[in-house]
Structures are given as C-alpha cells and as structure tokens.
N, C-alpha and C positions, 0 to 999 in steps of 0.2 A: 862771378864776383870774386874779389880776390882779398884774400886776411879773411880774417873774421866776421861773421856775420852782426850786421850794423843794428843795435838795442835800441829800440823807441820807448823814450819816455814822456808819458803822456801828462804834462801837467795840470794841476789842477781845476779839473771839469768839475768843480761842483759848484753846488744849489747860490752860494753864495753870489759866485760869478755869473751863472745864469739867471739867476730871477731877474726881471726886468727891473722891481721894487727897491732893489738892494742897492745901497752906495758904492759898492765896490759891482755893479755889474756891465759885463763886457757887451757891448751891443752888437756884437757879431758872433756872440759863442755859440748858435746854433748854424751857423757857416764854418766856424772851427767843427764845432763838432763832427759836422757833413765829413770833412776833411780826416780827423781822428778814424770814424766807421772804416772811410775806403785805406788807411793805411793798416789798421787794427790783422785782418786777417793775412798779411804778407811777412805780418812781424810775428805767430804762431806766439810761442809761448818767451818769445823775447821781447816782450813789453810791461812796464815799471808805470802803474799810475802813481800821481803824486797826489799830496793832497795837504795843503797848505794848515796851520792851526794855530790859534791863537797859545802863547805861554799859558801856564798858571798863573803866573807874575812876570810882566814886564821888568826886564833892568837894562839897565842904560837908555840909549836914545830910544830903545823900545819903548820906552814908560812915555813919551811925547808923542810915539807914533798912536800909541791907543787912547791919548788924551785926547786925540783929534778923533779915533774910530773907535769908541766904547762900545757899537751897538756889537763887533767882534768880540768882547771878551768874553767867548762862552767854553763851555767845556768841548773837548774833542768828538763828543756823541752829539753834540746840538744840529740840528737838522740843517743849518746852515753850510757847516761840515761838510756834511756827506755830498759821497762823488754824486753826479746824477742818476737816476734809475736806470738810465741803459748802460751806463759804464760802470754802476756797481755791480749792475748783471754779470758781467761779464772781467770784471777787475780780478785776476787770481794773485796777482802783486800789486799789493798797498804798501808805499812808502809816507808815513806823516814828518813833518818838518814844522817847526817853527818861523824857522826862517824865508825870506823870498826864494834866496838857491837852492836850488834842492843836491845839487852835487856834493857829496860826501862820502863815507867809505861804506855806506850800502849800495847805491848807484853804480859806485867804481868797480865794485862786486858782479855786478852785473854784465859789466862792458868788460870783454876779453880785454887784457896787456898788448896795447897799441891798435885797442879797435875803436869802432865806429860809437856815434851817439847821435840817431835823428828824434829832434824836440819839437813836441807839437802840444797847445793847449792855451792857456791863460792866464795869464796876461804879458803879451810880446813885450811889451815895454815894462814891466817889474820882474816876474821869477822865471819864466822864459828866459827874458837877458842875461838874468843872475846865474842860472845853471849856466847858458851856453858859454860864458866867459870864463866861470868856475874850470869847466869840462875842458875846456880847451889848453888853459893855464897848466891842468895836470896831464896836460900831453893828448888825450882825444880829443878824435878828427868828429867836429861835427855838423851839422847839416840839420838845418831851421825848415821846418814845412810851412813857409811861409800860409798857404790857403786854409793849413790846419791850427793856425792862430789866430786869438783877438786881442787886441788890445782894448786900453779905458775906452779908445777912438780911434779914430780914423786915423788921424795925424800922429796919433801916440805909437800907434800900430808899424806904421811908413816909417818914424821917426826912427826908431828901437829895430826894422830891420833895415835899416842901410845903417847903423851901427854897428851889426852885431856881420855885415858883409865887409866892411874894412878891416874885420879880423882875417880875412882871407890869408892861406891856405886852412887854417886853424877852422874856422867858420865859414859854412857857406848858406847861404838861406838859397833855399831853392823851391823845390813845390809838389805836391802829391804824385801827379802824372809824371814828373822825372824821375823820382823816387821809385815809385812802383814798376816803371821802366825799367829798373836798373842802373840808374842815371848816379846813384848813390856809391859808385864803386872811389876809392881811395885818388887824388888826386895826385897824389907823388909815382 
C-alpha cells in the first residue's frame, strides 16, 4: 500500500437503525453489519465508530426534522443510542455528532494529511453520503464499502451509491473483498 494507511469509519450501527420496530430502521443492517465484522480486524486500531444523536434542542430546520421524528428526542444514554452489542463490544473510538455527516475535525484527526477514509455503516443514503462528500470536499481520498452499508431501502441504498461514485476520483464505492484485497490503494 502506498501513503498512509486508509481509517475506517464505521457509522452508525446502532439499536436505533437496527431494531426492525423503529422508524428509522435499515432493512439490511444485519448484511452491513456482516460487512463491518470482515473489514473491523484489517483496519486494527484505525477505526472511528460513529454514532448519530439527537440535540438537546433542535434549531433551525432541525426543529421541523424532529417535528416529524419526536419519538428521537432522547438523551445521548437512551438505549436507542447506543452502538449495537457487538460493536460496543468492541468500539475503543466513539465519535457522537448531531448531525448526519460526521466529518469534522475529530475524524480529520484521525485520517493522516492526504490519506485514505473507507465508510461503512448506516444509512448510505443520509450520514454515509453526508461524511463521504464532506471527507472528499476537505481533500480525502475515499472509498464506500458498498456491501458494508444499508440504506432506509433498497432503492435508497443504489440510489445514494451511484451518487456518491460520480464523485469519482474523490469517491469511490467499492466493496469488502477489494478492500481487504488491497484493492484500496490510492488511485493517482
């Protein structure tokens, strides 16, 4: 591999996204997840879960987003929250955000000066998209694990990564088995 070694951020695997019951859940996050497991032990201790959270107080268009999804307005400890059992097991970096993107200057912290960033988790079509475009905008190279993401659906899912591959060289979606390949090296 050539540069620096490429940070996996794992976004948000929790309870919210997986319970099958919940409004916001992905119908595929236990096939992401699958996906997360086999990429988890190649990335050692260069991987950043995320972990989505509602405000204290919504302001601006936020206040319309949770007029629509009240049953989110809980505190940051509400079981909702929290990553799933096997990836809190195992989460030694938790990053919380409010917002969809989670790219900010803890993240960037993370990722060496002109290195890599491969994105895997929930939901491809909301904070997936929003990191990868973020991440890209501020110069890193990065790389969507397509099989280790779910989207609301199916369609939402396809939709959000041939979006997020028109960013090409910036973006690339690609997939665990090329990743873990090696397939992941810098395209320039």
């Amino acid at each position: 591999m050539t540069g620096a070694p490429a940070h996996l951020a794992v976004i948000d695997m929790q309870h919210v996204f997986a319970d099958p019951t919940s409004p916001w859940a992905a119908p595929r996050y236990a096939e992401a997840a699958a996906g997360v497991r086999r990429l988890l032990p190649a990335f050692a201790d260069r991987v950043t879960f995320t972990r989505f959270l509602a405000p204290a107080e919504p302001i601006g268009a936020w206040r319309a987003y949770y007029d629509r999804w009240p049953f989110a307005l809980r505190p940051p400890d509400a079981p909702l929250w929290r990553l799933t059992d096997e990836f809190a097991a195992v989460a030694r970096d938790v990053m919380d955000a409010p917002t969809f993107g989670k790219w900010g200057p803890r993240l960037a912290e993370r990722v060496a000066p002109g290195g890599r960033l491969v994105l895997a988790g929930v939901s491809t079509d909301c904070c997936v998209l929003s990191t990868a475009l973020a991440a890209a905008d501020a110069g890193v190279e990065v790389m969507v694990a397509a099989d280790a993401c779910a989207g609301a659906d199916d369609a939402a899912h396809t939709r959000a990564l041939e979006v997020m591959d028109l960013y090409r060289p910036l973006v690339r979606v690609t997939d665990v088995a090329e990743l873990l390949a090696g397939a992941d090296r810098p395209s320039g």
